[in-house]
Structures are given as C-alpha cells and as structure tokens.
C-alpha positions as CSV (number, residue, x, y, z in Angstrom):
1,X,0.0,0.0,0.0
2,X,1.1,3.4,-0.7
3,X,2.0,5.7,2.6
4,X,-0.4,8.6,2.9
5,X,0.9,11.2,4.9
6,X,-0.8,14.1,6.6
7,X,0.8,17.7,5.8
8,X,1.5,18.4,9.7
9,X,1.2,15.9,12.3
10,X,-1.1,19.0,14.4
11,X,-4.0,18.6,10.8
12,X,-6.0,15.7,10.4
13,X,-6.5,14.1,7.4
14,X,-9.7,13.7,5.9
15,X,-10.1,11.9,2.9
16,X,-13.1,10.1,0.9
17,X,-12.7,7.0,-1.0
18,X,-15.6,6.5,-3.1
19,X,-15.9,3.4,-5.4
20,X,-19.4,3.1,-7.3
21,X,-20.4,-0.4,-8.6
22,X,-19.8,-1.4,-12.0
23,X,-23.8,-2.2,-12.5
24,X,-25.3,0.6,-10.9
25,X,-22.5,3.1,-13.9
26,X,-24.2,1.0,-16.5
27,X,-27.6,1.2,-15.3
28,X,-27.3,4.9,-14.6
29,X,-25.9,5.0,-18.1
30,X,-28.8,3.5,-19.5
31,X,-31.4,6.4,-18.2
32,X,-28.9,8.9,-18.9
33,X,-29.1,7.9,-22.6
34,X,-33.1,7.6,-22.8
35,X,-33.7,11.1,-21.1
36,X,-31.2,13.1,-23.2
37,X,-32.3,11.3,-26.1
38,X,-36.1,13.0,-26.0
39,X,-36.4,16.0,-28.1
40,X,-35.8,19.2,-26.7
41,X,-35.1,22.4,-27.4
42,X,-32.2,23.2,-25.2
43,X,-28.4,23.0,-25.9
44,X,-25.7,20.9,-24.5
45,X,-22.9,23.1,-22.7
46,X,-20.1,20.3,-21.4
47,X,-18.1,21.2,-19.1
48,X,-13.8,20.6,-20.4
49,X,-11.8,20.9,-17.7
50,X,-11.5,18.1,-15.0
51,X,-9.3,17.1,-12.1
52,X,-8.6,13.2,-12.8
53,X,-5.5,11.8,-11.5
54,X,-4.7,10.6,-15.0
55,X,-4.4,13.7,-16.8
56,X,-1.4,14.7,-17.4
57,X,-2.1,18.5,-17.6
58,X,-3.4,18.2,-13.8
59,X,0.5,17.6,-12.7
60,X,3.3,20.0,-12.5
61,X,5.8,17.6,-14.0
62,X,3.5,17.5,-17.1
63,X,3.0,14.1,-16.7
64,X,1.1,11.3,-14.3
65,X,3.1,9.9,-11.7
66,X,4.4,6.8,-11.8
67,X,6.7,4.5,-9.1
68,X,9.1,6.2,-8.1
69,X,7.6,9.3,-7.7
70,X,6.4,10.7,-4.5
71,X,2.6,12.2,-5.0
72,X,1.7,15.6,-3.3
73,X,-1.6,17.7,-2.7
74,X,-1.2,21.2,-1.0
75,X,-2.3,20.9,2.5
76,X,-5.0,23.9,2.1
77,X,-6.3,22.4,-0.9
78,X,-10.0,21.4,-1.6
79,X,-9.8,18.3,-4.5
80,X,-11.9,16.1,-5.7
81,X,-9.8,13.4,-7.9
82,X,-11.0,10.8,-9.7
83,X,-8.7,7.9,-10.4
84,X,-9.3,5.8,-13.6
85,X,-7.0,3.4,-13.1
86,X,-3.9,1.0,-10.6
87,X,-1.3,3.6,-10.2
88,X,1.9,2.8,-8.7
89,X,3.8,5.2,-6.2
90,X,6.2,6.2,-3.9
91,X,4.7,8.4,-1.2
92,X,1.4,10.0,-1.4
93,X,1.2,13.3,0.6
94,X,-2.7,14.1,1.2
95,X,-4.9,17.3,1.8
96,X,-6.6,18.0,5.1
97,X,-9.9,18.4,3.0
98,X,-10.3,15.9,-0.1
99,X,-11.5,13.1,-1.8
100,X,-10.9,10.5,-4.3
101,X,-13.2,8.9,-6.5
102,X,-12.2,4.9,-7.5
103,X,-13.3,4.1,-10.4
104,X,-14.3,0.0,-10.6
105,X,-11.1,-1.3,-10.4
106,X,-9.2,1.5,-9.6
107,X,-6.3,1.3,-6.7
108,X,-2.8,2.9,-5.5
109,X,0.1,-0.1,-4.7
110,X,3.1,1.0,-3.6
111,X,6.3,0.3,-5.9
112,X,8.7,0.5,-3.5
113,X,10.7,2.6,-5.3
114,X,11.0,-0.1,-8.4
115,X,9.2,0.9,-11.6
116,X,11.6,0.3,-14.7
117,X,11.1,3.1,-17.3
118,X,10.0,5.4,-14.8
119,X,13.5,7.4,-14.1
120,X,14.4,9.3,-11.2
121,X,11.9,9.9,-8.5
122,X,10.4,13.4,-8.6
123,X,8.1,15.1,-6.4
124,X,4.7,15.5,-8.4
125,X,2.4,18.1,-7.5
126,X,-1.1,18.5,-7.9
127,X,-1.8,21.5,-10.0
128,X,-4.0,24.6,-8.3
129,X,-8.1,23.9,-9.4
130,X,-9.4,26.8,-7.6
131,X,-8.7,29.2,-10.9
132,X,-11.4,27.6,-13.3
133,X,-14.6,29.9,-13.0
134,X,-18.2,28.8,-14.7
135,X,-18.7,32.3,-16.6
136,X,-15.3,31.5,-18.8
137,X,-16.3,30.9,-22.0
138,X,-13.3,28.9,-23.2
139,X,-13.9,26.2,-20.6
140,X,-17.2,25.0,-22.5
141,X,-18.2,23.1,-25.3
142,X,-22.0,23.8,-27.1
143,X,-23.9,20.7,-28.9
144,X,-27.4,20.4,-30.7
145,X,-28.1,17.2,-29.7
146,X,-26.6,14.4,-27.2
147,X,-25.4,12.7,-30.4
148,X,-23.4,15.6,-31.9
149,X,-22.3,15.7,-28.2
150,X,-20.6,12.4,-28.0
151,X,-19.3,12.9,-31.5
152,X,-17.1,16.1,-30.8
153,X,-19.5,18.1,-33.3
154,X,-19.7,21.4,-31.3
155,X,-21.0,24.4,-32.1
156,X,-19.9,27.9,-32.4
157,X,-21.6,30.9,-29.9
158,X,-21.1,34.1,-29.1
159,X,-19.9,34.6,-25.6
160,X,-22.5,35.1,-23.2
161,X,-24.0,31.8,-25.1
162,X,-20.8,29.7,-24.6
163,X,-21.4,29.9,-21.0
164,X,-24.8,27.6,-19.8
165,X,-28.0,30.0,-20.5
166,X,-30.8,28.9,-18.2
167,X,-32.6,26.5,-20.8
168,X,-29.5,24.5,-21.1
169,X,-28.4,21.0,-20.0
170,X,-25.2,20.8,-18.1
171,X,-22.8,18.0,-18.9
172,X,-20.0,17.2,-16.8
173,X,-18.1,14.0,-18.7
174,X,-18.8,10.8,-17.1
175,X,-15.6,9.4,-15.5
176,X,-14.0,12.5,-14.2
177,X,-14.3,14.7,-11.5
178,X,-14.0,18.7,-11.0
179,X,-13.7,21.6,-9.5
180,X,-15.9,25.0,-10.3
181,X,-16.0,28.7,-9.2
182,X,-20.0,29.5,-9.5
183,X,-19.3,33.0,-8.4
184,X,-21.7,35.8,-9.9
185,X,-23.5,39.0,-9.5
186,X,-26.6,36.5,-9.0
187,X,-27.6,34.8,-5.8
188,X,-27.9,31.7,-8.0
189,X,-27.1,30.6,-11.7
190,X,-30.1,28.6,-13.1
191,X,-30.3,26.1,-15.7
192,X,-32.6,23.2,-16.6
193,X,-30.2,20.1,-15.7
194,X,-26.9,19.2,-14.9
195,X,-25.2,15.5,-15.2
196,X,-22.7,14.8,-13.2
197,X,-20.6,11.2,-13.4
198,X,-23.7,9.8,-15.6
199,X,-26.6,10.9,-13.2
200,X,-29.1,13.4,-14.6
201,X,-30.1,16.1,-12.1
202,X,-33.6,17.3,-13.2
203,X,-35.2,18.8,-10.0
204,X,-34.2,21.2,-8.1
205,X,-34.7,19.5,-4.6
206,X,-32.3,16.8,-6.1
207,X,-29.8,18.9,-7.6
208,X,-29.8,20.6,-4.2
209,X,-29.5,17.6,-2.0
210,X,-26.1,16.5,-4.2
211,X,-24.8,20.0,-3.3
212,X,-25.2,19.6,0.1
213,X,-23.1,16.2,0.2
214,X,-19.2,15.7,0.4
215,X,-18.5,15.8,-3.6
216,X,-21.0,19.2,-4.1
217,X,-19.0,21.0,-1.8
218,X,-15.4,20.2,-3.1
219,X,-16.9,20.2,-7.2
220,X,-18.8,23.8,-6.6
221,X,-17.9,26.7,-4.7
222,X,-17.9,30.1,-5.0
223,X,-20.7,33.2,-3.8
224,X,-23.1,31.4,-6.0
225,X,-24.8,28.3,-6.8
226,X,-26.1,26.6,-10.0
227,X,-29.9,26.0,-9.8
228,X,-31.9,23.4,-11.3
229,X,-35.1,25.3,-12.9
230,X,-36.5,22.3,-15.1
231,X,-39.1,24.2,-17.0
232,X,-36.3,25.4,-19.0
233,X,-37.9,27.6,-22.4
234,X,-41.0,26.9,-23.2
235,X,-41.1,29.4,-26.0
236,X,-41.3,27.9,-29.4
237,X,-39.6,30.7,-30.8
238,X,-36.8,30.7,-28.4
239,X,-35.7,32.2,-25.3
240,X,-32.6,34.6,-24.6
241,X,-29.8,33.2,-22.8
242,X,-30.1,35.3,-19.4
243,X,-26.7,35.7,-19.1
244,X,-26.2,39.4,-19.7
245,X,-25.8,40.5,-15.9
246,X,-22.6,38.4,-16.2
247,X,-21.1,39.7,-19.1
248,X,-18.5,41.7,-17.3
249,X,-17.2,38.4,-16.0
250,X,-17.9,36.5,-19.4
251,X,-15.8,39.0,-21.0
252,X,-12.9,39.5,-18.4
253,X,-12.0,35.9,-19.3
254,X,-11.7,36.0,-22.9
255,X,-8.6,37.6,-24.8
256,X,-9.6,39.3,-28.4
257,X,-7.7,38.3,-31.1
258,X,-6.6,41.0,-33.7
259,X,-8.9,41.1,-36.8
260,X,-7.7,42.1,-40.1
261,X,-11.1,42.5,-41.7
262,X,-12.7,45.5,-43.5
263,X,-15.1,46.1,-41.3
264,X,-15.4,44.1,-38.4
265,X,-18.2,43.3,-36.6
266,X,-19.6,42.6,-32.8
267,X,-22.7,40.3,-32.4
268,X,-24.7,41.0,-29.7
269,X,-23.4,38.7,-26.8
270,X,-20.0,38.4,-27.8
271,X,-17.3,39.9,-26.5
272,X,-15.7,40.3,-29.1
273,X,-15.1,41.8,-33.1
274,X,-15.3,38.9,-35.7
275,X,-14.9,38.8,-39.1
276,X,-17.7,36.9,-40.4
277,X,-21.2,37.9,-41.1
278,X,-24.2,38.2,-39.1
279,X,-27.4,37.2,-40.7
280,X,-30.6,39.4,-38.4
281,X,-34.2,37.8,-38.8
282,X,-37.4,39.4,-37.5
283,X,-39.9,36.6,-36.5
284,X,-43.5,35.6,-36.1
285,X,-45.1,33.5,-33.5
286,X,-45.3,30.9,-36.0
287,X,-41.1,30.8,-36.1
288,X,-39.6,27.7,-34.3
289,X,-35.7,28.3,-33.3
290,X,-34.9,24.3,-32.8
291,X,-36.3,23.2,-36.3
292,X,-34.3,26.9,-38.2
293,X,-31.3,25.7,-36.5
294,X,-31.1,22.3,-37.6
295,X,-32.6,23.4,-40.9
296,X,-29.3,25.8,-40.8
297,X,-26.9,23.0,-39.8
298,X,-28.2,20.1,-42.2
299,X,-29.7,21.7,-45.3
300,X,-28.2,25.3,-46.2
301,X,-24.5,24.6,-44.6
302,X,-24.6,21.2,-45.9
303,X,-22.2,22.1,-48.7
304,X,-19.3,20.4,-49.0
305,X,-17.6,24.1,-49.4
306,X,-19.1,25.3,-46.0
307,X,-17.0,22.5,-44.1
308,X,-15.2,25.1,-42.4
309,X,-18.3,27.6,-41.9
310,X,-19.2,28.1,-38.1
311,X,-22.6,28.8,-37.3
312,X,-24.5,30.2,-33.9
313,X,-28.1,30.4,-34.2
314,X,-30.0,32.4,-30.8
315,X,-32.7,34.7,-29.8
316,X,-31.3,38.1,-28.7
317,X,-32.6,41.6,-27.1
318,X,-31.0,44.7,-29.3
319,X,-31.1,48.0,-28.2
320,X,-32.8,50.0,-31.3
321,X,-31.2,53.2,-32.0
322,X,-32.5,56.3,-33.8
323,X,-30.1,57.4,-36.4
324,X,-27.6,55.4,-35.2
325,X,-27.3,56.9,-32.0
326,X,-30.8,58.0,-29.9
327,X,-31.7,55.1,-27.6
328,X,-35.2,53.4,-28.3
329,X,-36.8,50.4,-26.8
330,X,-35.0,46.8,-27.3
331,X,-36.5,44.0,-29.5
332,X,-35.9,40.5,-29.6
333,X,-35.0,38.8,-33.0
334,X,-33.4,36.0,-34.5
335,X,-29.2,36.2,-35.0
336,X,-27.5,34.4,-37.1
337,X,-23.8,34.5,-36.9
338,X,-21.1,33.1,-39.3
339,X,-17.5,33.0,-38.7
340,X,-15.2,30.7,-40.6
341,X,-12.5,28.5,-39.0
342,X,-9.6,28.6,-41.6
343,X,-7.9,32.2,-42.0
344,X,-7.2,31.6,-45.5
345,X,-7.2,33.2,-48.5
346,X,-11.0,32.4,-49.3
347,X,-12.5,32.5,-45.9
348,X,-14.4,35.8,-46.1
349,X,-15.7,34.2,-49.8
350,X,-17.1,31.0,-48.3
351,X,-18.9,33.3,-44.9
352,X,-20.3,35.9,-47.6
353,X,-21.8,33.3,-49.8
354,X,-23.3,31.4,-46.9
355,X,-25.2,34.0,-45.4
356,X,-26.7,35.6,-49.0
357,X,-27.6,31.5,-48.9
358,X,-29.6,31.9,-45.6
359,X,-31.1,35.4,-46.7
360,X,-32.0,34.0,-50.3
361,X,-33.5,31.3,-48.0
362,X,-35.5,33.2,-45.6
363,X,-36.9,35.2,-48.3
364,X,-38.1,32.3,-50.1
365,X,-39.4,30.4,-47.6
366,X,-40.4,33.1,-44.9
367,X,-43.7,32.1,-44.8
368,X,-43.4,28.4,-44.0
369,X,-40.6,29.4,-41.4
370,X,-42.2,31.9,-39.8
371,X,-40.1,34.8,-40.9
372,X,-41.0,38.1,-41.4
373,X,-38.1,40.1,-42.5
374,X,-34.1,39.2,-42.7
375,X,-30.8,41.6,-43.5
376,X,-27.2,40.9,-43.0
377,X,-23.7,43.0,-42.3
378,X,-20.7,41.2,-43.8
379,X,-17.2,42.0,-42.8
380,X,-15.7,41.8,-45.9
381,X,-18.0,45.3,-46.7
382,X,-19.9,43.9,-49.5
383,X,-23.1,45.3,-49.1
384,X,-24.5,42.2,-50.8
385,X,-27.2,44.1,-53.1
386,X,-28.6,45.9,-50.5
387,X,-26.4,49.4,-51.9
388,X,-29.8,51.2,-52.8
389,X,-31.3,50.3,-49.3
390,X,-27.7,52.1,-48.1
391,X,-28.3,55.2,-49.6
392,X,-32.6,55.2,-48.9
393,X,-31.3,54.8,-45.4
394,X,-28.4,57.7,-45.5
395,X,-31.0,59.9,-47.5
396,X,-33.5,59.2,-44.7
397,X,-31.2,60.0,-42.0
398,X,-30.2,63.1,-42.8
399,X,-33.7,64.5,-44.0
400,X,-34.8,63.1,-39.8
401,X,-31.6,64.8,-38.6
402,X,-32.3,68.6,-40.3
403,X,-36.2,67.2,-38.7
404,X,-34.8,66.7,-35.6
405,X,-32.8,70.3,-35.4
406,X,-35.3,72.7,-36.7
407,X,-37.8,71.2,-34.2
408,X,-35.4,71.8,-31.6
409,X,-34.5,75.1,-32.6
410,X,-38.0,76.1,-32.5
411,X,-38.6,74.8,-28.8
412,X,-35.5,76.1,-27.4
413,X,-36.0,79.8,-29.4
414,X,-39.6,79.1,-27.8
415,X,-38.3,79.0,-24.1
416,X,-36.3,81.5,-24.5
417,X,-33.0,79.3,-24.3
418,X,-31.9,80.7,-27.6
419,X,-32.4,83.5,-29.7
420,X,-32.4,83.6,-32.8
421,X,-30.4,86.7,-35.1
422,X,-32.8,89.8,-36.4
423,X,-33.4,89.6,-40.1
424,X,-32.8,92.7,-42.3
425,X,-36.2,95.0,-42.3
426,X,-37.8,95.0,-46.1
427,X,-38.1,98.5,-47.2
428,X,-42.0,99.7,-47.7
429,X,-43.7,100.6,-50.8
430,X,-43.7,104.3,-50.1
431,X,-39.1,104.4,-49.1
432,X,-39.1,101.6,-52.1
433,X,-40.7,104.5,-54.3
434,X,-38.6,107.1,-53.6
435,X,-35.6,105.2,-53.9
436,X,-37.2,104.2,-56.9
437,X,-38.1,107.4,-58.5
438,X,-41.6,106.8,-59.1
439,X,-44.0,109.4,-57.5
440,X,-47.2,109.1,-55.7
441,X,-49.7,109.4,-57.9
442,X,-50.4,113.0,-59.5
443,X,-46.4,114.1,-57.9
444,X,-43.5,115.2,-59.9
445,X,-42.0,112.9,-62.7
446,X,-38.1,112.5,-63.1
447,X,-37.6,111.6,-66.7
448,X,-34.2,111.2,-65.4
449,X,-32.5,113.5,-68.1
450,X,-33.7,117.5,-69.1
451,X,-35.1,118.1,-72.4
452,X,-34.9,121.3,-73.3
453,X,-37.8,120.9,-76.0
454,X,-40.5,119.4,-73.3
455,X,-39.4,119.2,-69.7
456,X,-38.6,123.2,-69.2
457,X,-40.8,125.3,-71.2
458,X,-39.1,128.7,-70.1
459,X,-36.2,127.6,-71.8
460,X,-37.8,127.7,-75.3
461,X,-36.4,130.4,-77.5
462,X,-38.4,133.7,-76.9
463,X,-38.8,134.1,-81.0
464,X,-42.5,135.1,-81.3
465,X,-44.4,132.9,-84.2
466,X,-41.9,129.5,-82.8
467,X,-44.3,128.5,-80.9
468,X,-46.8,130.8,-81.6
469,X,-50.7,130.5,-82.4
470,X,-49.8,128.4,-86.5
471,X,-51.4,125.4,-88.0
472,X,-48.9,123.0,-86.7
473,X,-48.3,124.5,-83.5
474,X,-47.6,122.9,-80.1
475,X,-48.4,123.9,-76.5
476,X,-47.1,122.8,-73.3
477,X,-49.5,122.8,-70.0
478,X,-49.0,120.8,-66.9
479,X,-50.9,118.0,-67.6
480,X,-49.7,117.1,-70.8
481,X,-48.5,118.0,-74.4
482,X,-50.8,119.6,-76.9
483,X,-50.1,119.4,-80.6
484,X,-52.4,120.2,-84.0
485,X,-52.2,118.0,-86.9
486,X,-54.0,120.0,-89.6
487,X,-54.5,116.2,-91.3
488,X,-56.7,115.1,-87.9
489,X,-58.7,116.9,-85.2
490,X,-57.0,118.1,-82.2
491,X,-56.1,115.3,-79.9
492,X,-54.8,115.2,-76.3
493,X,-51.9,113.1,-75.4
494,X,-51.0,112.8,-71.6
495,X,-47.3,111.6,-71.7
C-alpha cells in the first residue's frame, strides 16, 4: 500500500474514498441515454476541464506519476480526484480536505521505489483547481443534440451563449471529476439540468440535495450556486440566454484576437469583433428556433464548401437606436452569426456566400418558417445588393436629422433658451418709391435727363411765331403736351 501522509502531524486528514459499482454506472448510463435522447429544445454546454488523477495536464511535472515518484496535494487544498485506473507510487502526501473517487477497479500499490522506465523519483504536485470559473467561456463546449455531443460536433456561440443559459443541460463527462467557481453578480445561476458522473439532475430539490453532500462542496464553490429550474424555455420561438448581468465576467475571461477585416463586426453577446457575417431575422409566433437551427446546420450549410463555416443560431434583445445613436426600446429577433474556422485566402468568400444563402433562403421560404423580414452586415464590406437600401437609409437619416434640429431650434427659441439673429427690415412701398423714382400718384416725374424741348418750357427760344398760335403749332400745360395736326382733329396726349 502506498503511505499517505498528513501535511503536519497538528492537521488531520480527511479523505473520501468512493468506489461506485460497475452495475449501478451501466444502469445509470442507461437512463442517462433515454432522457437526453427525447427532443428538446435546449443545448448541450459540457463542461472541459477536470481534475482526474490521469491527466497529465493536472500535474506539474507534465505528466502522471508513476513508481518512483512521490505524490503531493497542497495541505489547504480542496480536491476532488477521480482515479481511472492502478497507479503505482512512492509516497502520497494528502490534503486535510479531499477526496478520491475509485473508479471499478481503480487502486494505489506502492512500488517500492521499483518501476523500470519510470527514471528518477520526482516530487509531483497536484496543480492549483481553484482558478477555473463557470462564466469563462473557453472552458465550455455547445452541442445540438446528445449525439453531436458524444461525436465532438460542437457548435460555435457568441460569448454570453458559450457559457450555460438557463434552458441548457449541463454535462459534466462521465468518469472525471472537478472543481468549479460559480461566483456571480446572481444569488444563484439557473439552468434546466446538470449530469454529473452519468446521473441526470432534473429537480431542483435533487440537484440541491447532491450539493449539500461531500462531492458538491469540493466540485462547486464560490458566492453562488447553479440551480436546477427544469421548465427550461417553453417558447417555441426561443428564449434569450439570461446571461447578460454576467457579461463583465464572461468577458474579463476572454482575450480578443486581432482582426484584419474590413469592417469588423460585434454580435450582440459576444465579447468580441469577428470577421464573419451576421445574418438578423425578425420573426413571427409561428417561427420555431430548434427546427431553423437544424434546418441551418443540415440543409443550407450542408455544402461540402461550407465545411469550415461556423454557425451560432440564438434569440437576442438589441437596443434600437434612432439614427444610429438616440436610444429606443430593445426588440428581440433571431441572429445568425457566421464566422469561418480557416484564415485563409477564401474565408471571407465562403462566410459571404453562406449568409446571402440563408437570406436567399429566408426570403423564399419566410412564410413556411415563420419569418417576417431578414438583412445581413458582412465584414468583408460587400453590401450584398442591398447598396440602394444604403443610400434610402443615408438619404432618410439626414432629411430626420435637419427634422430633428429645426424642431429643436424652434422649442428652445420658444423657451427662451436661444435667440435667434434679427433679419434685415424689407423696405416699404412708399421708401421703395422714392428710392425708386416713381412718385405718388399725380407728384412730380423725373424723366431722369432734361429736355430742353418738353421738360422746361421757359427755356424755349423767346422768338415770337416758334411757338406761336400756326397750323402745326404745339403747347405745353402741366398736364400734358398739346399738338395740331392739320391732317386730324386736335387730340390730347397725356405723356
């Protein structure tokens, strides 16, 4: 037998040594597969980190211990291991507060420091568990179904959606055992189920009664607690993940990587720019998010060319904006975001094409799926036909925004907040005539020029008979000029 030494001969040790029937694993199995194998509409998040004693990550020396090795867990340390397998050691140096899960089968013998192959004896420590945190996103893996679960067929989702939303089922891998930090701005973290070592927690008085036991307390800790809420969503057309009072945690996990795209874009929920595309749907009641996703997955990205095409399919809440920037009520909708795996040459080709596939899509068969409306943004800046629609929009937006200004000029000019500049004063009629040089009527004309024949009589030559009393004479009198044409009657003309 292996020796198992305490840390200080003033702590005890206490340590659990669990070993679970090879018959009860199998027949725990068996219900496992039956209830996850019902249709539902909820994801799979599984859990990827674990704290097995065969892992090789889990030990400082990079590898498992072997013979001549002498084992060692940090006094203060809170583990739950679970050991797979016969291992051979030296020394085993145990926590106060601990346990270790046997596998059937599973044992420690003592080599007595023989174990050809295995080298030098080296101290092996277990590494720190404390440090993995529910609300990082790189620590779980999304699946459709159980099936595409146990294959490795995972999908892609934005961040807040990587971590479990409340609808989902919680898989912790069977055979392995682990150690969480539930901590969140929330009393408790709710989600529909969790599995832990092949037994499905579906109630919350079950899920609670595992907590309170020896493995709970070592596998979970933290300021909150995951909740089993088994009603899960029970909206057709989806339901939104519920994760957004943790997104400052979500998001103080993940580390962006540079994007070289010309114009990058941010789904809602993620924490993140992408280059990619994002494919927005506005739905009916008659819209079913489970039957679009797998509609997505098996029929439009079925193409062998869209191999390397990443889809997340979710119900959101955006924030509407007016023009861009004034804040107006949120609406849910249906987003659609595409990201492709390879950075090569063609990968912004293969995105593009897949989401005008999904719009060409939706706008065929809208009515069957329950879709009202759907528009995309592509990184790669092709505006995908939708140019006109561009410019409409632009055109619009600045007719609202010179809308928007006058009527705010006119409510603050009528509160007196601003005033507005005096305009120059039209001229009247009467200054406009005599700038003007046209007289009130019956005044003095100015013909603008003097004529000596008409406009000034007295300066007419004084020669009697010029002017004089003849056939063809001509008079001049204030109102007018008088002539006689021997040829007509005397007429009157008033110049």
């Amino acid at each position: 037998m292996p020796t198992l030494a305490s840390q200080s001969p003033h702590h005890c040790c206490l340590i659990s040594l669990h070993s679970q029937p090879a018959k009860m694993l199998l027949r725990t199995a068996a219900l496992v597969w039956l209830s996850l194998l019902s249709p539902a509409s909820a994801l799979y998040k599984q859990w990827i980190p674990d704290t097995n004693y065969g892992n090789a990550t889990n030990w400082d020396k990079g590898s498992v211990p072997c013979g001549t090795d002498r084992v060692h867990f940090a006094a203060g340390r809170h583990v739950s291991v679970y050991v797979e397998t016969v291992y051979s050691v030296l020394e085993m140096t145990l926590p106060v507060d601990g346990e270790l899960i046997l596998a059937p089968g599973a044992a420690f013998v003592s080599s007595n420091g023989q174990d050809p192959g295995c080298g030098a004896g080296v101290t092996a420590t277990f590494k720190d568990s404390e440090g993995f945190r529910w609300f990082d996103p790189e620590l779980w893996r999304a699946a459709a179904t159980w099936d595409d679960l146990q294959a490795s067929r995972y999908l892609f989702a934005v961040h807040e959606e990587s971590v479990p939303c409340r609808q989902d089922d919680v898989v912790f891998r069977p055979a392995s055992s682990f150690r969480v930090d539930v901590s969140s701005g929330q009393q408790s973290v709710p989600v529909k189920s969790i599995t832990i070592q092949g037994q499905k927690f579906s109630s919350s008085s079950s899920f609670s009664e595992y907590l309170s036991s020896r493995s709970g307390k070592l596998q979970f800790h933290g300021s909150s607690s995951p909740v089993v809420t088994p009603s899960g969503c029970n909206d057709a057309t989806g339901c939104e993940c519920g994760n957004t009072a943790d997104r400052q945690r979500i998001c103080a996990s993940v580390t962006c990587p540079h994007v070289a795209c010309q114009k990058p874009l941010q789904p809602v929920g993620h924490c993140c720019d992408v280059c990619g595309a994002i494919v927005s749907l506005q739905f009916s009641g008659a819209f079913n998010l489970e039957s679009y996703r797998q509609r997505l997955l098996h029929l439009v990205l079925n193409k062998p060319s869209y191999d390397s095409v990443r889809v997340g399919v979710s119900k959101v809440q955006e924030e509407q904006r007016l023009l861009g920037f004034i804040p107006r009520a949120s609406e849910s909708k249906i987003q659609v975001v595409l990201v492709e795996g390879d950075s090569g040459e063609h990968a912004s080709w293969l995105v593009d094409a897949a989401a005008k596939d999904i719009i060409a899509d939706a706008r065929s068969n809208g009515g069957d799926l329950g879709i009202e409306d759907a528009d995309m943004e592509l990184s790669s800046g092709d505006a995908g036909g939708g140019e006109a629609g561009v410019v409409v929009g632009a055109v619009i937006g600045v007719l609202l925004v010179v809308v928007v200004l006058l009527g705010a000029g006119v409510f603050l000019h009528r509160r007196g907040t601003i005033t507005l500049p005096s305009l120059p004063r039209m001229p009247s009629i009467s200054s406009w005539r005599k700038s003007s040089g046209v007289g009130d009527l019956g005044g003095t004309l100015d013909h603008g020029f003097d004529n000596p024949m008409f406009d000034k009589p007295t300066l007419m030559p004084s020669e009697p008979g010029l002017y004089g009393d003849s056939a063809n004479s001509i008079s001049i009198t204030q109102s007018g000029v008088h002539f006689v044409n021997p040829a007509y009657d005397e007429t009157d003309f008033t110049a």
